[in-house]
LUMMIVEX-48196 format. One record per residue (C-alpha): x, y, z; residue number from 1. Coordinates in pm, whole numbers, plus 50000, padded with zeros to 5 digits. Layout:
REC       u       v       w   seq
REC       X       Y       Z   NUM
...
//
This chain:
REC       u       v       w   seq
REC   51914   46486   49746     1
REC   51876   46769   49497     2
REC   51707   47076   49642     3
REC   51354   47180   49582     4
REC   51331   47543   49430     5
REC   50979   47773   49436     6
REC   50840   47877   49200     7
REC   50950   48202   49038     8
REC   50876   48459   48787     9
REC   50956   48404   48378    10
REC   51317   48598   48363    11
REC   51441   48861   48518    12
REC   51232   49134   48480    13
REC   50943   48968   48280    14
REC   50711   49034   48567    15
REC   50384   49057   48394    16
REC   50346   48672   48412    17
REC   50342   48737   48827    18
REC   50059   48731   49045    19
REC   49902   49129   49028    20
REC   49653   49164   49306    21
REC   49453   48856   49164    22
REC   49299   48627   49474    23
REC   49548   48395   49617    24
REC   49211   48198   49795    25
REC   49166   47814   49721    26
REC   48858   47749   49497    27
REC   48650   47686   49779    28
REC   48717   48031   49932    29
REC   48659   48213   49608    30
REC   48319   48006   49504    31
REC   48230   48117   49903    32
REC   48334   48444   49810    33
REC   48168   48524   49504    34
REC   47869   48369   49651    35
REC   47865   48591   49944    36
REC   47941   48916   49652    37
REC   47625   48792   49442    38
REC   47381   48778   49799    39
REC   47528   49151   49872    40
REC   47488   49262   49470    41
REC   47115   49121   49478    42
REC   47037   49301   49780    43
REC   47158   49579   49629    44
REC   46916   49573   49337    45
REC   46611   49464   49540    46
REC   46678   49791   49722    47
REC   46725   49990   49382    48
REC   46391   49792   49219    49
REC   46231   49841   49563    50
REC   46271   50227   49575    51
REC   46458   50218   49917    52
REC   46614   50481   50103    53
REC   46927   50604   49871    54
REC   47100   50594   50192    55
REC   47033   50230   50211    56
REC   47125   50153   49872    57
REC   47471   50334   49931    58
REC   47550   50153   50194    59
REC   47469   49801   50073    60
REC   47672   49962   49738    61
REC   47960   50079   49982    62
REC   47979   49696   50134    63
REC   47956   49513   49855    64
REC   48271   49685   49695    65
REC   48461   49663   50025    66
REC   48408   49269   50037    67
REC   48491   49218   49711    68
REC   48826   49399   49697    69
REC   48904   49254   50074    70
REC   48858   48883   49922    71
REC   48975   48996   49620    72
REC   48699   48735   49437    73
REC   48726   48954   49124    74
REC   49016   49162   49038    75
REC   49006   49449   49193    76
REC   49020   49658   48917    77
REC   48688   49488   48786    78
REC   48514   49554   49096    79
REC   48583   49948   49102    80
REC   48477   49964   48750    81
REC   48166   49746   48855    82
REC   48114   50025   49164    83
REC   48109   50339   48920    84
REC   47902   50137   48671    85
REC   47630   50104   48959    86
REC   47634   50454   49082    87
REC   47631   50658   48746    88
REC   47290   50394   48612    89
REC   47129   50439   48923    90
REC   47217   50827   49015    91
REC   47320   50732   49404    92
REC   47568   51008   49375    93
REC   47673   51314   49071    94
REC   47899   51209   48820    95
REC   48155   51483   48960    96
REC   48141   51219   49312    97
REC   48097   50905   49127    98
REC   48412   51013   48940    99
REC   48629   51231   49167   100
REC   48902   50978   49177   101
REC   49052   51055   48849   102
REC   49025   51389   48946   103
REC   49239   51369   49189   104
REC   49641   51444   49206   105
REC   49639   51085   49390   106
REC   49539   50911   49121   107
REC   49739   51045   48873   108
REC   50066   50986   49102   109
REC   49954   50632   49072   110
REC   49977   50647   48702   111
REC   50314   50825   48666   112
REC   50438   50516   48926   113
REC   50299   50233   48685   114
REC   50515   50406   48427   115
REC   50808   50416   48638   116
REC   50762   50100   48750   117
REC   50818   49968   48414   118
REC   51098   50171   48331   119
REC   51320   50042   48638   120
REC   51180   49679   48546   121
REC   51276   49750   48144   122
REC   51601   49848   48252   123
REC   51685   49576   48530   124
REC   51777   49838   48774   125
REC   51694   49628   49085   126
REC   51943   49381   48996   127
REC   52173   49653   48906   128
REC   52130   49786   49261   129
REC   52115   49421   49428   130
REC   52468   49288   49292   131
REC   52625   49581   49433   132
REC   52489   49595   49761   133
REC   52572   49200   49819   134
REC   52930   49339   49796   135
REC   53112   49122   50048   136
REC   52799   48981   50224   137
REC   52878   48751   50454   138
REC   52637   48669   50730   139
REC   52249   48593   50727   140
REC   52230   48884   50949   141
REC   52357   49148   50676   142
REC   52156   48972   50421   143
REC   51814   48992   50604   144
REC   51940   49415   50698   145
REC   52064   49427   50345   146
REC   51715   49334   50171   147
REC   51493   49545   50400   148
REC   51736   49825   50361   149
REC   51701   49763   49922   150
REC   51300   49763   49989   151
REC   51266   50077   50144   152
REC   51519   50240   49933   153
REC   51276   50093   49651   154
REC   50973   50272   49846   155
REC   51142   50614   49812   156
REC   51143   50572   49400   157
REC   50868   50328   49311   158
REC   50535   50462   49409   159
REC   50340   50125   49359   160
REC   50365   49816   49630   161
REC   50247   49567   49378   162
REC   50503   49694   49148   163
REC   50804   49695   49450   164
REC   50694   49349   49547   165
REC   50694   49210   49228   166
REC   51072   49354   49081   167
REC   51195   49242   49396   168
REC   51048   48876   49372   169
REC   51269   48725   49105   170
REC   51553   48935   49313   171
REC   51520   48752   49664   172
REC   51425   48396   49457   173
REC   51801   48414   49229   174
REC   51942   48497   49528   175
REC   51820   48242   49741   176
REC   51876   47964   49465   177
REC   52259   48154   49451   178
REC   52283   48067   49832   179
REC   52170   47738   49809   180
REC   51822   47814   50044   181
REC   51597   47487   50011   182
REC   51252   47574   49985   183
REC   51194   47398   50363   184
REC   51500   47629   50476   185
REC   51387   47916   50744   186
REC   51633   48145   50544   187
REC   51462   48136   50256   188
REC   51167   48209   50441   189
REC   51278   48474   50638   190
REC   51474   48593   50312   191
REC   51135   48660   50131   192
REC   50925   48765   50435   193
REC   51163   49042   50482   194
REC   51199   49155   50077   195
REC   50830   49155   50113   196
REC   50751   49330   50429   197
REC   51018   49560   50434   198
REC   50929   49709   50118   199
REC   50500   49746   50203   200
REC   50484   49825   50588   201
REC   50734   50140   50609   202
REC   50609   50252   50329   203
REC   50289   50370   50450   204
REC   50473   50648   50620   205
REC   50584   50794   50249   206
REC   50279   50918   50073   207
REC   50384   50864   49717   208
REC   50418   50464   49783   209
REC   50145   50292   49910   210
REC   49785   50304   49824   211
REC   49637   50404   50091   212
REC   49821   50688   50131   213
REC   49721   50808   49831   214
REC   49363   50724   49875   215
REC   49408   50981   50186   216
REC   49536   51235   49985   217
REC   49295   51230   49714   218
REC   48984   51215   49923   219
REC   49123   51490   50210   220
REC   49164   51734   49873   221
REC   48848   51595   49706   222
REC   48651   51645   50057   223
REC   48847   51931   50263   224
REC   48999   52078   49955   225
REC   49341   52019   50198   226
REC   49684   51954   50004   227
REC   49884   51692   50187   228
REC   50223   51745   50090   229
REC   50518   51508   50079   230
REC   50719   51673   50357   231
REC   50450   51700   50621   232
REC   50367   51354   50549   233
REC   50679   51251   50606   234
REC   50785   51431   50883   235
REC   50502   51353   51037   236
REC   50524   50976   50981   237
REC   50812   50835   50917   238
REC   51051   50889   51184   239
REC   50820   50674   51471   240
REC   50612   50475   51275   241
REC   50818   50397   50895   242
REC   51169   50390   51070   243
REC   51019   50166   51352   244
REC   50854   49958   51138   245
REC   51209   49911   50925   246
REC   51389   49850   51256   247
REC   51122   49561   51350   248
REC   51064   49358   51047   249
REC   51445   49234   51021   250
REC   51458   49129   51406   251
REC   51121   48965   51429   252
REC   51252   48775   51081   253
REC   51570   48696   51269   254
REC   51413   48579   51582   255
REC   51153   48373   51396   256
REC   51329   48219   51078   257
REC   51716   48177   51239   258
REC   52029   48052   51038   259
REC   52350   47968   51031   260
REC   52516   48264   51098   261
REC   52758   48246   50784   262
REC   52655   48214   50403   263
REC   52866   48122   50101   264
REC   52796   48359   49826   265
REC   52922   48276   49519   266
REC   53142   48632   49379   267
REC   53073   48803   49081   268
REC   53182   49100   48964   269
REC   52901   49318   48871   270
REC   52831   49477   48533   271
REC   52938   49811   48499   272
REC   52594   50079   48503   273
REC   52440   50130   48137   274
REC   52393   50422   48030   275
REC   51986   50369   48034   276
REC   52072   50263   48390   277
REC   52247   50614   48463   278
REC   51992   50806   48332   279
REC   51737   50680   48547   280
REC   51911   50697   48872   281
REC   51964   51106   48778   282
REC   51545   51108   48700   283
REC   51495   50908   49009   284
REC   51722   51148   49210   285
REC   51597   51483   49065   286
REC   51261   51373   49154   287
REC   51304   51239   49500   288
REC   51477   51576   49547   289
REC   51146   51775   49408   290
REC   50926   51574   49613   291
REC   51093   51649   49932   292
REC   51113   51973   49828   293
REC   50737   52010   49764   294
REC   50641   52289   50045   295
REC   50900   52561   49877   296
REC   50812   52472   49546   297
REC   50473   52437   49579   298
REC   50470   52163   49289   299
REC   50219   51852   49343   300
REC   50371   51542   49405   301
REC   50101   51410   49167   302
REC   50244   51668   48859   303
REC   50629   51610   48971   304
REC   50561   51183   48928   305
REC   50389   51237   48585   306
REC   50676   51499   48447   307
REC   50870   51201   48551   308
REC   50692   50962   48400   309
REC   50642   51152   48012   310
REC   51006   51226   48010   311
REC   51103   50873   48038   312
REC   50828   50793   47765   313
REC   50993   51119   47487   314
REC   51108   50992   47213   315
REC   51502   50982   47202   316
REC   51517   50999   47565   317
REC   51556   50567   47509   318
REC   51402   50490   47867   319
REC   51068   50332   47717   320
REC   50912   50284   47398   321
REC   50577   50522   47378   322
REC   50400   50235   47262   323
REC   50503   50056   47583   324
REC   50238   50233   47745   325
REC   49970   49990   47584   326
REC   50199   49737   47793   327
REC   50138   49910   48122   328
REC   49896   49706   48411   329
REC   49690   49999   48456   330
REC   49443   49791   48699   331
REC   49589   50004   48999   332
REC   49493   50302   48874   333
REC   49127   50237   48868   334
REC   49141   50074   49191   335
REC   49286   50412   49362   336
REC   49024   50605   49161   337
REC   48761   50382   49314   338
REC   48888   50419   49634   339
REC   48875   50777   49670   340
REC   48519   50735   49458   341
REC   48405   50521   49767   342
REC   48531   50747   50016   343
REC   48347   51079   49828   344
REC   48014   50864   49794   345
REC   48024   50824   50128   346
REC   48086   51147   50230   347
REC   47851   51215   50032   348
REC   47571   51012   50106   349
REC   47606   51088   50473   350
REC   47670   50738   50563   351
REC   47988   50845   50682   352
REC   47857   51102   50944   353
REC   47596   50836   51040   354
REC   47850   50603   51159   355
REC   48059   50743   51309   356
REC   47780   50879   51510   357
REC   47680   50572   51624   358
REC   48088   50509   51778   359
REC   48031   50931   51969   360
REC   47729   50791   52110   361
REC   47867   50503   52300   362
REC   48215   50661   52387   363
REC   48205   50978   52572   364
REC   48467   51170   52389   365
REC   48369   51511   52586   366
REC   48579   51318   52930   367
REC   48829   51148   52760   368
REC   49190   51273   52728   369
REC   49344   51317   52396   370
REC   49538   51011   52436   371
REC   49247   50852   52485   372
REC   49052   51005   52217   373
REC   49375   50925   51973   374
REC   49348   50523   52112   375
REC   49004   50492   52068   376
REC   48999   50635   51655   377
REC   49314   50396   51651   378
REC   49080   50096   51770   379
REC   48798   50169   51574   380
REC   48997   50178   51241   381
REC   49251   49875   51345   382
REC   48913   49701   51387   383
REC   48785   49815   51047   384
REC   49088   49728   50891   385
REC   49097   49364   51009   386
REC   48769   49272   50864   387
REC   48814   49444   50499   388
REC   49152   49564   50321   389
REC   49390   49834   50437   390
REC   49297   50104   50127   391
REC   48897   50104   50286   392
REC   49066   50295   50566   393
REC   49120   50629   50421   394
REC   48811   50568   50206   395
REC   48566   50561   50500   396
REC   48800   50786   50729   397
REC   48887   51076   50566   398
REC   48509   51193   50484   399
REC   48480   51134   50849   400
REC   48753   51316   50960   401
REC   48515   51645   50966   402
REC   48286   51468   51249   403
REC   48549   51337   51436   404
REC   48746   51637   51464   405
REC   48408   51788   51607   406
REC   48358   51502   51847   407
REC   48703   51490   51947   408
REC   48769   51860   51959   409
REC   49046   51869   51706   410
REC   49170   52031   51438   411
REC   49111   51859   51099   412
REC   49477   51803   51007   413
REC   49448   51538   51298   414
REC   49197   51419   51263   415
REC   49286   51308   50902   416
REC   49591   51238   50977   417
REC   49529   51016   51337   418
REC   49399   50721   51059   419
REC   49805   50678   50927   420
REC   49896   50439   51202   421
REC   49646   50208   51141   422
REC   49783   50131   50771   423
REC   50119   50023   50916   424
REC   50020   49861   51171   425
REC   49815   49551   51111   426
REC   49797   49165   51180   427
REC   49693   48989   50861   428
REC   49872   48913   50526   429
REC   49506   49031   50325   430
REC   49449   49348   50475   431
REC   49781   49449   50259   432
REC   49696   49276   49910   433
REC   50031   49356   49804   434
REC   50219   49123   50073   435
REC   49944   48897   50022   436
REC   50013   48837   49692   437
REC   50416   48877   49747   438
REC   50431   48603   50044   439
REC   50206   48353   49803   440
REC   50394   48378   49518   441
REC   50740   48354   49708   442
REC   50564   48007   49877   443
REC   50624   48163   50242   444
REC   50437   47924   50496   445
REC   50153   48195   50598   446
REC   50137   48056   50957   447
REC   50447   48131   51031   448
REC   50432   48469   50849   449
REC   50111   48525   50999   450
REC   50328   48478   51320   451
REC   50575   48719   51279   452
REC   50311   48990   51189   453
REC   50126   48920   51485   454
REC   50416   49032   51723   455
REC   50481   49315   51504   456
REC   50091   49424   51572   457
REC   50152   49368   51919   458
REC   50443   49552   51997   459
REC   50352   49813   51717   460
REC   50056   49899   51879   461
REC   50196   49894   52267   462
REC   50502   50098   52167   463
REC   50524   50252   51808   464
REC   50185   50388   51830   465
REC   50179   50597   52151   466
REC   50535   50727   52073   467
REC   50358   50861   51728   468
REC   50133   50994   51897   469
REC   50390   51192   52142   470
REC   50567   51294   51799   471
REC   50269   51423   51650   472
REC   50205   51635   51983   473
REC   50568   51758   51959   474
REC   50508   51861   51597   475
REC   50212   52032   51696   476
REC   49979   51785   51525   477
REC   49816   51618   51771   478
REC   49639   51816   52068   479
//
């Protein structure tokens, strides 16, 4: 019987045909959805024609863009240009809030990682990297360490999910046709659950790669005027929560999508590095090395990513055509800028202050314990989280962050920083669009991904989280 193949991507590294943070709902869902996004968007008006309280308005404003990029019923590009639209006709907030976003060094590192996004996908540098990591790969087991190893590697030099996901789609589907997976074979679906997860969940813990990490940088220096660097960040995160995370994902996908212990990879020998190829991997090391280096320098992350990023665009250089920048998917790039918009507005507003008074007058913060305190903030935003996407975190946190440091007696720095856990560690493919769209498109059952990510919440959030929280005290963080 001949085996049945997903679907994949139009060549190698044509990846623009691929799903981009579109909605991966049935018709059904998205009519439901967009019917629910037009009751929310009337009431909205009616409150505008009505004269109501501008706090009212903002928060009906604030909801309506939080649905719509959590169902994802329009692109979410559309629906942040929809949300500034709204507040600059009706005056809910100053253009300088409306607009902060693209004011902000976040932002702008999302650009510079659109650009280098397409320069590694120009140049086929993940399949570069691939063939020579398959080496002499022998078992399942090194194949399912071997791809989460290549996705975090990926999160180090890519600063855009979407963009990891989708060069390492048409990666994991040749090699899983090379292999001989069947699309009803666990491999294959453990194969692509790992490429998928292993590149988004660690991630978080690197604040050039993930969205919402960016969204908390932009709004903690658009609100607190505070510079999260890339080494704090880091240090901070990654060793508990990003190396933990890496550690989990390959032995939940063993446990839950088991093999044959031995594969038959067909050998090739691989092509010897281009010199386009070589290039890049000197630009990608210089500036990994400048971002980790970014409390002696003193240089932005934001400004070393878009030095990056115009270099590889010079004419002569050869990486990428100037006029491939007319090319680019900048949809991102608006959606981080109306992120950090959201999370200014409601700052702003005072909506944000409102709420969370509403959590310090039920919980009596004064006689809790710092652990305590830091379970409780973890709760509250895990709870958040599940009902609306991952990137409204830092949106609605970090202009809170000044009231709950005051409620919880803390400095700010943890308080803005007590919110990071809660990106990694979550139960649902859509609260992450990016493996959302990435298990889809790879045709991973989503039961039995949805599965694997529930005993990753689980034991996350029993054991990863309270020894980041005992790391953070060590550090000095954390009270």
């Amino acid at each position: 019987m001949p085996q049945q193949k997903a679907p994949r991507c139009d060549g190698r590294a044509k990846l623009r045909v691929c799903p981009q943070g579109r909605s991966t709902q049935g018709p059904v869902q998205k009519n439901l959805s967009r019917a629910v996004g037009v009751v929310l968007g009337a009431a909205f008006l009616v409150s505008i024609a009505a004269g109501g309280s501008t706090l009212l308005s903002t928060a009906l404003l604030a909801l309506l863009t939080a649905f719509l990029w959590a169902t994802l019923a329009i692109p979410a590009e559309l629906t942040a240009l929809l949300f500034f639209t709204a507040l600059l006709l009706t005056g809910l907030a100053p253009d300088h809030v409306a607009l902060a976003g693209f004011e902000s060094k976040a932002v702008w590192l999302v650009f510079a990682g659109l650009i280098l996004s397409e320069v590694i996908g120009r140049h086929d540098m993940g399949h570069a990297l691939f063939d020579r990591l398959l080496g002499r790969l022998k078992s399942y087991r090194a194949l399912i360490w071997l791809v989460a190893v290549t996705g975090l590697l990926m999160a180090f030099f890519i600063p855009s999910a979407m963009g990891r996901v989708l060069l390492l789609s048409p990666l994991v589907l040749a090699l899983a046709d090379r292999l001989g997976f069947a699309a009803d074979d666990p491999r294959r679906h453990g194969l692509f659950t790992a490429a998928v997860l292993g590149t988004v969940v660690p991630a978080f813990t690197i604040i050039t790669s993930n969205v919402p990490n960016l969204v908390l940088m932009g709004a903690a220096e658009a609100i607190y005027d505070r510079t999260l660097t890339y080494g704090e960040y880091l240090l901070l995160n990654f060793p508990v929560l990003g190396l933990g995370a890496f550690l989990l994902i390959p032995l939940l996908v063993l446990r839950l999508f088991p093999g044959e212990r031995q594969i038959s990879l067909p050998q090739s020998r691989p092509a010897p590095w281009t010199r386009d190829q070589i290039k890049i991997g000197f630009l990608l090391a210089v500036t990994l090395a400048f971002w980790t280096t970014d409390q002696l320098h003193g240089i932005s992350a934001a400004w070393i990513g878009l030095a990056a990023a115009v270099f590889s665009l010079m004419p002569g250089i050869g990486l990428l055509p100037p006029q491939s920048i007319g090319k680019v998917n900048f949809g991102p790039w608006f959606f981080a800028a109306g992120s950090i918009g959201l999370g200014g507005v409601v700052s702003h507003s005072g909506l944000g202050d409102l709420l969370w008074g509403q959590v310090a007058a039920v919980v009596p913060f004064d006689s809790l314990p710092n652990p305590a305190k830091y379970a409780v903030v973890q709760a509250t935003a895990m709870v958040m989280a599940s009902v609306t996407t991952l990137p409204a975190i830092p949106a609605v946190f970090t202009p809170l962050a000044g009231s709950i440091a005051e409620s919880l007696n803390w400095p700010l720095d943890a308080a803005l920083m007590v919110q990071v856990p809660a990106f990694v560690i979550f139960a649902f493919p859509f609260q992450a669009p990016p493996v959302l769209v990435g298990l889809t498109f790879l045709a991973v059952p989503l039961p039995a991904a949805m599965k694997l990510m529930a005993r990753f919440f689980l034991i996350a959030t029993l054991i990863l989280s309270p020894l980041h929280y005992l790391w953070g005290r060590l550090l000095g963080v954390f009270p």
